[in-house]
C-alpha positions as CSV (number, residue, x, y, z in Angstrom):
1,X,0.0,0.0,0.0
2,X,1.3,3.3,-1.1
3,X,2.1,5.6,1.9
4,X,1.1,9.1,1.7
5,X,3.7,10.9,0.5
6,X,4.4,8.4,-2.6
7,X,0.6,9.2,-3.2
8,X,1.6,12.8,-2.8
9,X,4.5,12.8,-5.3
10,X,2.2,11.2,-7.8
11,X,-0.2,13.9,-7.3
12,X,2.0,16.4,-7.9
13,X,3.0,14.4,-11.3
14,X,-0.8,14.8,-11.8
15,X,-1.6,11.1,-11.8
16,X,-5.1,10.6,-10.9
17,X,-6.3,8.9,-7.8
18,X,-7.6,4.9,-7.9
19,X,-10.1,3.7,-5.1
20,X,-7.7,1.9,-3.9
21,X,-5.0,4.9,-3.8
22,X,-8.6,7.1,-2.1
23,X,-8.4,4.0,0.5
24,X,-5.1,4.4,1.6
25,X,-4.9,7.9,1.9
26,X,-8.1,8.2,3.9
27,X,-6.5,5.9,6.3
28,X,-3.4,7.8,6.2
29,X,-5.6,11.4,6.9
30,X,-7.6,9.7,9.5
31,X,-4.3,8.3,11.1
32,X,-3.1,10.3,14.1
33,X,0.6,9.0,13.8
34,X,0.5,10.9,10.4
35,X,1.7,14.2,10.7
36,X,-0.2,17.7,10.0
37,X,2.3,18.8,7.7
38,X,1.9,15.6,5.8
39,X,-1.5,15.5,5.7
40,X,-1.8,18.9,4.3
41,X,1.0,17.9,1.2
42,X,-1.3,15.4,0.0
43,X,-4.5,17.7,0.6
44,X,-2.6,20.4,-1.6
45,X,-1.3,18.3,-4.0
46,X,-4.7,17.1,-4.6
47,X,-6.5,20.5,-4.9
48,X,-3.2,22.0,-7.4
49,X,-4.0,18.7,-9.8
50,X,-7.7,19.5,-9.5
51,X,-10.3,16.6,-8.2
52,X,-11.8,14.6,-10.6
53,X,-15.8,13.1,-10.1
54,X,-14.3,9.4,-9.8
55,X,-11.8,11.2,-6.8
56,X,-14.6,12.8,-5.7
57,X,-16.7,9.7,-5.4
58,X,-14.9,7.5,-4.2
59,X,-13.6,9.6,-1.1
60,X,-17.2,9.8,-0.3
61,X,-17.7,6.2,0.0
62,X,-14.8,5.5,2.1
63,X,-15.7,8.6,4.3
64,X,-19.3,7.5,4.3
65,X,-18.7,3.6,5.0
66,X,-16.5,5.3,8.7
67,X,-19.6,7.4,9.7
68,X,-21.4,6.7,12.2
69,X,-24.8,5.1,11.4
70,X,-28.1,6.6,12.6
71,X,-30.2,4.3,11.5
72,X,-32.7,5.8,9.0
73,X,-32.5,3.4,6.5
74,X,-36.6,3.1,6.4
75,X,-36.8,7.0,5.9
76,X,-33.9,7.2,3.3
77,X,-35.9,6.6,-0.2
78,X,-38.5,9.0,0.3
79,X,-35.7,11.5,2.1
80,X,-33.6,14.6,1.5
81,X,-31.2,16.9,1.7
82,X,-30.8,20.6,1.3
83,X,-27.4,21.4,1.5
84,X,-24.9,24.2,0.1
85,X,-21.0,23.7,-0.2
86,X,-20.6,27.4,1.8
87,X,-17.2,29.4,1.2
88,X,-19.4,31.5,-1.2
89,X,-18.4,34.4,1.0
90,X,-21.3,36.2,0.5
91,X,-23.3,36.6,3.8
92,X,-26.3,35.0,2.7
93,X,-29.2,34.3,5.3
94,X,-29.3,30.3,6.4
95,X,-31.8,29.8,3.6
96,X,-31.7,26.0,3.4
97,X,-32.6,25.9,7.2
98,X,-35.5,27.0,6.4
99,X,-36.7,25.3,3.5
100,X,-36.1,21.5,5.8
101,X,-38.6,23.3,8.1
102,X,-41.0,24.0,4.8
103,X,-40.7,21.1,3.4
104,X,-41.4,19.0,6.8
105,X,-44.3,20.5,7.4
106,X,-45.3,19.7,3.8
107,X,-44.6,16.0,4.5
108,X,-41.5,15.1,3.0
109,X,-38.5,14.0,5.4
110,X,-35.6,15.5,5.6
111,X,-32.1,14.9,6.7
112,X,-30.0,17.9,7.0
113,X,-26.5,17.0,7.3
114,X,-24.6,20.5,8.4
115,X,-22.2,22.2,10.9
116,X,-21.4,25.7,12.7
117,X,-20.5,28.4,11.1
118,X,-17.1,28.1,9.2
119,X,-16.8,30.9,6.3
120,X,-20.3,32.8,7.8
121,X,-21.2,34.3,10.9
122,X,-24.3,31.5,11.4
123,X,-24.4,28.2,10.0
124,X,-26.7,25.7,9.9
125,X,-26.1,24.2,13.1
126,X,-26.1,27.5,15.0
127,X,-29.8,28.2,13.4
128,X,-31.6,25.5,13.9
129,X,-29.6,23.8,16.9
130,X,-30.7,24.4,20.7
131,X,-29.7,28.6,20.8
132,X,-31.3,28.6,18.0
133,X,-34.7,27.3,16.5
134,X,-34.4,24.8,19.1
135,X,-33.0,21.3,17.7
136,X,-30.5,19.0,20.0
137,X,-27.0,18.9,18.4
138,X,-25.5,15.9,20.7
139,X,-28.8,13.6,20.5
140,X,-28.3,10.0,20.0
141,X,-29.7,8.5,17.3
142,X,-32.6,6.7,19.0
143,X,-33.6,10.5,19.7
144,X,-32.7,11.4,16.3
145,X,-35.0,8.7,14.9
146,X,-37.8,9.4,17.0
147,X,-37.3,13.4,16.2
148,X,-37.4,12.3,12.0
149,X,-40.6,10.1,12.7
150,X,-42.3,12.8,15.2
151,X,-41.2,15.8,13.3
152,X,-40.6,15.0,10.0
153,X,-36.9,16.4,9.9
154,X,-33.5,15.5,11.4
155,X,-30.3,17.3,12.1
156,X,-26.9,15.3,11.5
157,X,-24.4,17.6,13.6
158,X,-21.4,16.6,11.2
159,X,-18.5,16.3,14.3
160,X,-20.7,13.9,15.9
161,X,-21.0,11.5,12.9
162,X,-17.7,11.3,11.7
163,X,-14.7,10.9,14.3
164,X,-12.3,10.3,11.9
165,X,-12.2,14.0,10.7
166,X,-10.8,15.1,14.5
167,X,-7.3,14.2,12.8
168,X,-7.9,16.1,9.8
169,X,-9.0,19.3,11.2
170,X,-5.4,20.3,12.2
171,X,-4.2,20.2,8.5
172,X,-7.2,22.2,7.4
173,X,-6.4,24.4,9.5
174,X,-2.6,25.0,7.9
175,X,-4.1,25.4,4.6
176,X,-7.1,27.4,5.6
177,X,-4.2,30.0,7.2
178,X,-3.1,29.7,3.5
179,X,-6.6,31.0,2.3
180,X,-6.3,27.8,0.4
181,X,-9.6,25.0,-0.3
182,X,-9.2,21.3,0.4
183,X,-12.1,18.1,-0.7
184,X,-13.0,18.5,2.0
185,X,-14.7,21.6,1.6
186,X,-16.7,19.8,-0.8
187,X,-17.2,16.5,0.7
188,X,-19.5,17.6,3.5
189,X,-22.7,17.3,1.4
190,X,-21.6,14.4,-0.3
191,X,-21.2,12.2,2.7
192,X,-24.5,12.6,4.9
193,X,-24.9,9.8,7.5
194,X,-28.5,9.3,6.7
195,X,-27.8,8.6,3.3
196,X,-31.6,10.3,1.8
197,X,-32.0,9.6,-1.8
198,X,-32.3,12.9,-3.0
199,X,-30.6,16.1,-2.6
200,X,-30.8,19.9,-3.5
201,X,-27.7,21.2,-3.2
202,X,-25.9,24.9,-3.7
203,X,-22.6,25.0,-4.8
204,X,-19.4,27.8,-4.1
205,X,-18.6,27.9,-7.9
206,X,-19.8,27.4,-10.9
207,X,-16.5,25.5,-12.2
208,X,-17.8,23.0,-9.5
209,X,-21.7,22.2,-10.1
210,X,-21.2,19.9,-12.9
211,X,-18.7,18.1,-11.0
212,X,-20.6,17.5,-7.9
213,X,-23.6,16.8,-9.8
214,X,-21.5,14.1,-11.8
215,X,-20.0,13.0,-8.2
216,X,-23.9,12.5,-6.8
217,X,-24.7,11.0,-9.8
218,X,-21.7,8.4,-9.9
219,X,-23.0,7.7,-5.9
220,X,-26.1,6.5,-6.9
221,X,-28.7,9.2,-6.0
222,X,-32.4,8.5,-7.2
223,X,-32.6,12.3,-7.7
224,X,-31.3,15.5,-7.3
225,X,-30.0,18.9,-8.7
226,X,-26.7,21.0,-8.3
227,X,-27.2,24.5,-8.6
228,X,-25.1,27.7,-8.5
229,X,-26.3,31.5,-8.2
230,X,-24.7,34.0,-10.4
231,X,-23.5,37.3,-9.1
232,X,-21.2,38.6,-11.3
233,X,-18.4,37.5,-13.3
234,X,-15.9,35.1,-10.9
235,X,-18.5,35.3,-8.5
236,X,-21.5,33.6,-7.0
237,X,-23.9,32.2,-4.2
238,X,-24.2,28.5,-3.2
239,X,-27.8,28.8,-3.3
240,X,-30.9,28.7,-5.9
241,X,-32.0,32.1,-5.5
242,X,-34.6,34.9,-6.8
243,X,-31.7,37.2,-6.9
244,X,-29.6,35.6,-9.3
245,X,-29.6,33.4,-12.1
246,X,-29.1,29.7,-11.4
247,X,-26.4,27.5,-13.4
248,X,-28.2,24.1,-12.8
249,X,-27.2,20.5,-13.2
250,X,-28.9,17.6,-12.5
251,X,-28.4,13.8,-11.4
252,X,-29.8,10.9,-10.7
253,X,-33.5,10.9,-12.4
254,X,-32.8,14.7,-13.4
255,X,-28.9,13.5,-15.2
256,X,-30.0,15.1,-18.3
257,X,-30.7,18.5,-16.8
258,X,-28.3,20.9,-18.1
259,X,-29.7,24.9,-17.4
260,X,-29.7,28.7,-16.7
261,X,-33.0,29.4,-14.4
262,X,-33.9,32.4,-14.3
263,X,-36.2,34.0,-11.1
264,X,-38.7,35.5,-14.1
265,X,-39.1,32.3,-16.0
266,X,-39.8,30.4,-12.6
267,X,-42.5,33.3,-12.0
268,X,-40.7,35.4,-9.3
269,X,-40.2,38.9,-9.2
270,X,-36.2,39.4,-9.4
271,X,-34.9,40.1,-5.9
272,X,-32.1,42.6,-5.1
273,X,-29.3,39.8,-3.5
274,X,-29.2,42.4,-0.4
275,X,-32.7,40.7,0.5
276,X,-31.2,37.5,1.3
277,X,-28.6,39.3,3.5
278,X,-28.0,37.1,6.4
279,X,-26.0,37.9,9.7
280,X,-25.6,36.6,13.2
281,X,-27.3,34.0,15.1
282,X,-29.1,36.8,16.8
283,X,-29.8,38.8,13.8
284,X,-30.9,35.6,11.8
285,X,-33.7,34.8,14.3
286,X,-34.7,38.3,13.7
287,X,-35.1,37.6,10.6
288,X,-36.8,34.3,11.1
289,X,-39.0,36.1,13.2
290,X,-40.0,39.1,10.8
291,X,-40.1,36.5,7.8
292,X,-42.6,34.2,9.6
293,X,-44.8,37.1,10.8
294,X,-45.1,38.4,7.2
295,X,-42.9,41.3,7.6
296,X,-39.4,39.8,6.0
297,X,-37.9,40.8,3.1
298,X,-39.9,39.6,-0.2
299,X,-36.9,38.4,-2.4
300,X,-36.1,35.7,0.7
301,X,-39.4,34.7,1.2
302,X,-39.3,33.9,-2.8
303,X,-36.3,32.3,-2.2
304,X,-37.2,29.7,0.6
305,X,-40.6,28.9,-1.4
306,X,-38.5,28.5,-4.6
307,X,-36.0,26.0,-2.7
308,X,-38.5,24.5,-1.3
309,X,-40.8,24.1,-4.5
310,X,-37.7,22.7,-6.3
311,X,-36.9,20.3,-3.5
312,X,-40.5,19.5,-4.4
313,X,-40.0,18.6,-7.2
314,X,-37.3,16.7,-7.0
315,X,-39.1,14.1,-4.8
316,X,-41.5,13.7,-7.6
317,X,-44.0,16.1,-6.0
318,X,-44.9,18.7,-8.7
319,X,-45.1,18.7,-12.5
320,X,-42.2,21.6,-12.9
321,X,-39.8,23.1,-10.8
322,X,-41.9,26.0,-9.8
323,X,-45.4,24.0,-9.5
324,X,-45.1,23.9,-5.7
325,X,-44.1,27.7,-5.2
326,X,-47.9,28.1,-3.8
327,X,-47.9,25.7,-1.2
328,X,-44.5,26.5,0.1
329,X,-45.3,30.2,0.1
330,X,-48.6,29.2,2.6
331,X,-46.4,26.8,4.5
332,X,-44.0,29.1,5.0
333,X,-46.0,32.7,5.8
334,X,-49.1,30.9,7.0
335,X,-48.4,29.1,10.2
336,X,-47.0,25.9,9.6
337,X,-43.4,26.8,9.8
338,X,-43.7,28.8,13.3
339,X,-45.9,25.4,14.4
340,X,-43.1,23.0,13.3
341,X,-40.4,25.2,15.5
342,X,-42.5,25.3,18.8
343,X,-42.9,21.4,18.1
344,X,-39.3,21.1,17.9
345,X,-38.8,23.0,21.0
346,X,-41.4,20.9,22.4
347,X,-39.6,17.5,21.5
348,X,-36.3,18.1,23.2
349,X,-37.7,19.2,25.9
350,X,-39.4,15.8,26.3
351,X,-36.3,14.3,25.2
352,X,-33.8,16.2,27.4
């Protein structure tokens, strides 16, 4: 078995990764006898040659097959994720947190895989965990389970379901310092615990959404859809918006899906992106708070009944992308939403 740093040099000769080669070096990354410095060669090495679908693929299922398991398997068909890449630096608002809550009030499960705040002041995991809109971080999975069944949603707090990435962090960190991108800044929504068949996800780049959606695809999703906001030239959002046009890709059932979307085509007034401005934990619960009482700004609300309508969609509810856009909207602004988040505050505190 090749050791790292022969799988390093080869890198750097731009020879592309096997499984087996993925195999060893996950092993070697996950290995606390390996050293930081060594561990971040290979990870640069790997990001200077550029990371291929296959690469891409197969680190997933080694980093996948180490998880641990919830259990969900009897939700997983029918399930999924909304998920963005982040390190769009943009400040968004944590728009996929609400659209889980959307779409479990309109009965389809969901299993958000996310984690704090990394690149933005609030991630998913400061949202909707307990400061938050009230969801248990450090649940075990019978809890978990019970909260999927009971509430129609789940969190998967990424640190709890993968251990081996404790001996990674370190060498992220030396080429973070270096403002420089690993995988694993892309793995994250590639290697969800639960496992849900279907997936709306936002990329960082445009460069990247046919990639990732080649890398779902080549994992064996049912269905699913990369997409990738455009703000100007070099620049973006890893979200579907009604601010922006959408670069769009698609996988599993939707592989053929090739598009620009725009937010007038879908039927949406084009948003300003300063609508979708996001901020702290405290200011994003503000704006939970204005958004749910009717008085948030309009381009958001759009935008989480758009993700929602698409996520839809995806899961074989709707004829078109935007044919749920309707009952989103009333789930969101009408009730249900605010309902589901005093339910989930409800549930952990009978599951303390």
């Amino acid at each position: 078995m090749a050791s790292l740093a022969e799988l390093t040099q080869g890198l750097k000769q731009h020879v592309e990764l096997d499984v087996a080669s993925v195999e060893a070096a996950a092993d070697a990354l996950a290995h606390e006898a390996v050293t930081d410095g060594e561990k971040a060669d290979f990870l640069r090495a790997l990001a200077d040659k550029g990371e291929t679908a296959a690469e891409l693929a197969a680190f997933a299922t080694v980093f996948r097959a180490r998880a641990v398991n919830p259990g969900v398997e009897d939700y997983a068909d029918r399930a999924i994720d909304v998920v963005g890449t982040g390190g769009d630096h943009t400040g968004a608002f944590n728009i996929s947190s609400l659209v889980v809550l959307t779409l479990a009030c309109a009965g389809v499960p969901v299993m958000k895989h996310g984690n704090r705040g990394i690149t933005s002041k609030c991630g998913s995991a400061d949202l909707l965990g307990p400061q938050g809109l009230g969801f248990r971080l450090d649940a075990p999975p019978a809890t978990l389970r019970a909260a999927l069944a009971e509430l129609g949603y789940v969190f998967f707090f990424a640190p709890a379901f993968h251990p081996a990435f404790k001996h990674i962090g370190p060498a992220r960190k030396l080429l973070a310092a270096e403002g420089r991108r690993s995988v694993f800044n892309v793995l994250g929504p590639l290697i969800n615990p639960g496992r849900p068949a279907h997936a709306l996800l936002g990329v960082f780049s445009e460069a990247w959404t046919p990639l990732l959606a080649d890398t779902l695809h080549r994992l064996g999703a049912r269905a699913g859809l990369a997409a990738h906001g455009r703000l100007e030239a070099m620049r973006g959002v890893d979200e579907l918006t009604s601010a922006t046009d959408t670069r769009v890709r698609g996988f599993g059932r939707l592989h053929g899906l090739d598009a620009v979307w725009t937010p007038e085509a879908l039927g949406l007034r084009r948003a300003d992106f300063s609508e979708l401005a996001g901020g702290t934990l405290d200011e994003n619960l503000a704006i939970v708070d204005a958004l749910l009482a009717g008085r948030g700004p309009a381009g958001l609300a759009d935008t989480v009944a758009l993700n929602a309508a698409v996520a839809l969609w995806i899961c074989g509810r709707g004829a078109t992308p935007a044919a749920g856009l309707a009952e989103a909207r009333d789930l969101l602004l009408g009730g249900a939403v605010r309902a589901k988040i005093a339910a989930t505050r409800e549930f952990f505190q009978d599951h303390p």
